[in-house]
N, C-alpha and C positions, 0 to 999 in steps of 0.2 A: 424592533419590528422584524419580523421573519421575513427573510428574502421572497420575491415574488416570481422572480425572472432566471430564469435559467443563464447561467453565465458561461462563458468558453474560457480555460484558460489554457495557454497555447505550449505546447512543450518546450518548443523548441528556444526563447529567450529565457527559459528561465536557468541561472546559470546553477553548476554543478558546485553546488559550496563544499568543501572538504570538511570533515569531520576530524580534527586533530589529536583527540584522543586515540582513533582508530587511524592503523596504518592503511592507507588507499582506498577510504572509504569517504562516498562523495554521496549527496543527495540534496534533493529538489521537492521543495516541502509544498504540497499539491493540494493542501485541506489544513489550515491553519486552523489555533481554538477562537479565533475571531468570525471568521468563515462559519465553522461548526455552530457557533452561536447565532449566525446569521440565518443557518439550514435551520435552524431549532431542534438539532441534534447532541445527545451526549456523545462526543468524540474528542480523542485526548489529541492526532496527529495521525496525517497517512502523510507519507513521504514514497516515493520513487528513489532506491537506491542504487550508487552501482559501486560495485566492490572492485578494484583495478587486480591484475593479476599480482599474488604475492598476497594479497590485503586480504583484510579479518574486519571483522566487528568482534572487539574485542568480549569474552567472557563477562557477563553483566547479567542482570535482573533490574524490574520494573515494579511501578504499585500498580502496572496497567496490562490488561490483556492484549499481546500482538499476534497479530493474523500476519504471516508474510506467504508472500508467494513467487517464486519465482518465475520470471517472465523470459530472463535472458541466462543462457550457459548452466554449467555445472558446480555446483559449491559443495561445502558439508557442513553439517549441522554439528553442533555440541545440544543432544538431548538425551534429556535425561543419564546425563555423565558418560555418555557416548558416545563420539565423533559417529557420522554414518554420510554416506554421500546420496544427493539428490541431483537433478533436475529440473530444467524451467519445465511448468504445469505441474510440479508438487509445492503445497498449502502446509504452512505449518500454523499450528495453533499452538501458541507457548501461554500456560497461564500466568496471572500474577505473581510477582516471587520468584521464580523456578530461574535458572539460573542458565541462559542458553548464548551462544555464538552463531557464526556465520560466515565460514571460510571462499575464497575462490579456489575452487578444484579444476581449471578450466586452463587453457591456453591465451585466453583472453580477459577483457572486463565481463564481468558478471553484474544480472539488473535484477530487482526483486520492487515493488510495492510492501511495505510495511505500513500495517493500519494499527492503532493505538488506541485502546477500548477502556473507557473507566469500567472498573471491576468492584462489583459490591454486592452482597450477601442480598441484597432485600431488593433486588431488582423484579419488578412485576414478570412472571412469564411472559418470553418472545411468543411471536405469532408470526407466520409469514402475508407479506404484505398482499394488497388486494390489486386487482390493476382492475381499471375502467375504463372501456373502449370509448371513443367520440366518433363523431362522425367525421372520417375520413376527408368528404369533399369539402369539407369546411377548408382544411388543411390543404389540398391539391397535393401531388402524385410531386417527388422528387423529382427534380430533370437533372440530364447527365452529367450537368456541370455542377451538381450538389452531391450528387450520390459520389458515397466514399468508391476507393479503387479496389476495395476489395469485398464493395457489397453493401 
């Protein structure tokens, strides 16, 4: 049965497991494929990562399309057989196969979101989704001790 209720999960207990393959590379798996089955979604894994200073994701490929995006600090990318340096608010899109990394370029730890996409030739055309308003009073007006601090 498909999830009905919108669920919270909270960031802050979820602890930072190290990834032992990769040096200083820690992440907090936020969309499990149990979860993803519950959404009724095709989703392989989104993970919250953070790279420690020093630390890599080491040179690798996948059978799955990742989306990363940087949120926190400066790293560099290995694409396309080319180190290049980026920033938090740049998205990379690494297809299946291709062969990419993910260095800290920073003075500090480095955070990125990684979303894990099954990848397949016969996938029906995307479409962008629809949204449908309700009726607001139904719901009532946030009050101040709900509204986030920064909006």
């Amino acid at each position: 049965m498909l999830a009905q209720e919108t669920t919270v999960l909270r960031g802050a207990p979820i602890p930072w497991t190290p990834i032992p393959a990769h040096p200083e590379l820690y992440h907090r798996e936020i969309v499990d494929a149990a979860k993803a089955d519950a959404l009724g979604v095709r989703i392989s894994s989104v993970l919250w990562e953070r790279i420690g200073v020093g630390g890599q994701v080491l040179p690798h490929y996948h059978d799955v399309v990742e989306v990363i995006h940087i949120t926190v600090g400066k790293v560099k990318l290995l694409c396309n057989g080319v180190w290049q340096s980026y920033q938090a608010g740049d998205t990379f899109h690494v297809p299946a196969r291709t062969v990419h990394s993910v260095a800290n370029d920073d003075t500090k730890p480095t955070e990125q979101i990684s979303i894990f996409l099954p990848a397949d030739a016969n996938v029906p055309s995307n479409q962008f989704f629809q949204t449908f308003l309700v009726d607001a009073a139904v719901y009532g007006q946030p009050t101040s001790s709900t509204m986030h601090p920064n909006g």
